[in-house]
N, C-alpha and C positions, 0 to 999 in steps of 0.2 A: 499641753501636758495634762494628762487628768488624773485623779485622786486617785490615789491606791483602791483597787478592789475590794480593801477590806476595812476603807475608811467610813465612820458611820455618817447619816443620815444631816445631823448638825456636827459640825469641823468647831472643835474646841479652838479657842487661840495658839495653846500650844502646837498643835497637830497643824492649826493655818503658816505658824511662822516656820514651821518645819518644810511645808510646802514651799513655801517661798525663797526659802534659804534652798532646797532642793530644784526649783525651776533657776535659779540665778546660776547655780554651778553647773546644770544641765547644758543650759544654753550661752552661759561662757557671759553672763550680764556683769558691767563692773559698774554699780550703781556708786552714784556721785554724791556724800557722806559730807555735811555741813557745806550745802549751798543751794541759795535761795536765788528760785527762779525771778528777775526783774522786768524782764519784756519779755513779750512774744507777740511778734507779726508777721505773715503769711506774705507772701512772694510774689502775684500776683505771673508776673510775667519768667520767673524762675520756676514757680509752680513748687515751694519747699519753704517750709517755718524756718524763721530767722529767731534763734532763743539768745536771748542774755541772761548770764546766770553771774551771782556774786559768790567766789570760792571763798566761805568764811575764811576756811583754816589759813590760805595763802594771802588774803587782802586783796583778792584780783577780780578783778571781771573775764570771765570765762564766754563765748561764742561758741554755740553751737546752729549746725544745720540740719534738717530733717525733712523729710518725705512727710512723715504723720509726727502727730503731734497728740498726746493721751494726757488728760487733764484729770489725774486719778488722787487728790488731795484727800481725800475720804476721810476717816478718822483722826486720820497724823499732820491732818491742816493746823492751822492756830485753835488756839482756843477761844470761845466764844460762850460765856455764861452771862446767859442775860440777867438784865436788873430785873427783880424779882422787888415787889416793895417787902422789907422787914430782914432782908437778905443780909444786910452789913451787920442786924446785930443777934441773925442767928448765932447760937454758942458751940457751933456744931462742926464739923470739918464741910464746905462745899470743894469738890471733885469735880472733878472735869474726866472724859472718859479717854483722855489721852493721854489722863495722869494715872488711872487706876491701873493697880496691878494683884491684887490680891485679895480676897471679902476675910482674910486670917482677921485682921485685925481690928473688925466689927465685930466680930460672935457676941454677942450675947446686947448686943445695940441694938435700936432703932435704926433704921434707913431707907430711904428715900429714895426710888430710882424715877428720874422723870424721864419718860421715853420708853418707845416699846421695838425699836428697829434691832437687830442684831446687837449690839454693843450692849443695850440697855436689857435687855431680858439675858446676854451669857452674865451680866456684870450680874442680875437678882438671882443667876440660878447659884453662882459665884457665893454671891453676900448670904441665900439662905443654907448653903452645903456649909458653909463655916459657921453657922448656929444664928446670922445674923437673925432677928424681925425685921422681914423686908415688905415694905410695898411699894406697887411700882402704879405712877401717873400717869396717862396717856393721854394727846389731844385729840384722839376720837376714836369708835367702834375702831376695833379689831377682834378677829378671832384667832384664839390660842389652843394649841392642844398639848396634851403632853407626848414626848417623842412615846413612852407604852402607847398609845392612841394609833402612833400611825403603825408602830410595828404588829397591832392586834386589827387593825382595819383589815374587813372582806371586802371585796370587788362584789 
């Protein structure tokens, strides 16, 4: 299914969960809401993943079978903030980006974004539209442009 014709160039969050809630209803997906994958092992001579999943909400172990198997954790995995030394007694709020939801209640703060992949530059463009002072960390060369950039670029 592909983005509307008239979606731009970078897909806000808003506009991505929009998508996604509009591919699930398309294609009839009934995603499986508080349960955490346990196993997965492949079939060798069945030729089809064998999943174990724990149904928080019911206390059950649930079995599923499959053809393919999509290991798509991305963002919405666990959280994972490394020890940083000085970290415990920063006085600051540390965020995780699968906690963040809005730079409203930075404006007029300091903040820190470490990382430069998608989450980490929508979360600075985020933090500086709400008044935040933001700078953002990165662990090596990238280049950046601004979306004006690409829309005024000649061939």
């Amino acid at each position: 299914m592909s983005y509307p014709l008239d979606a731009p160039t970078y897909i806000p969050k808003t506009l991505f969960v929009k998508y996604l809630d509009d591919y699930v209803e398309r294609f009839n997906i009934q995603p499986k809401y508080l349960t955490s994958v346990e196993s997965s092992t492949f079939d060798d001579d069945k030729k089809c993943w064998s999943i174990m999943a724990h149904d928080m909400a019911k206390s059950t172990i649930v079995r599923f079978t499959a053809k393919f198997l999509v290991v798509a954790s991305g963002e919405n995995s666990a959280e994972n903030i490394p020890m940083i030394p000085g970290l415990q007694s920063f006085p600051g709020d540390v965020v995780h980006s699968s906690s963040y939801k809005s730079g409203k209640s930075y404006s007029g703060m300091n903040v820190l974004v470490i990382g430069s992949g998608n989450p980490g530059m929508e979360f600075a463009y985020d933090l500086a539209a709400y008044g935040a002072n933001t700078s953002v960390i990165i662990r090596s060369p990238v280049c950046t442009r601004t979306i004006y950039y690409f829309l005024t670029w000649k061939h």
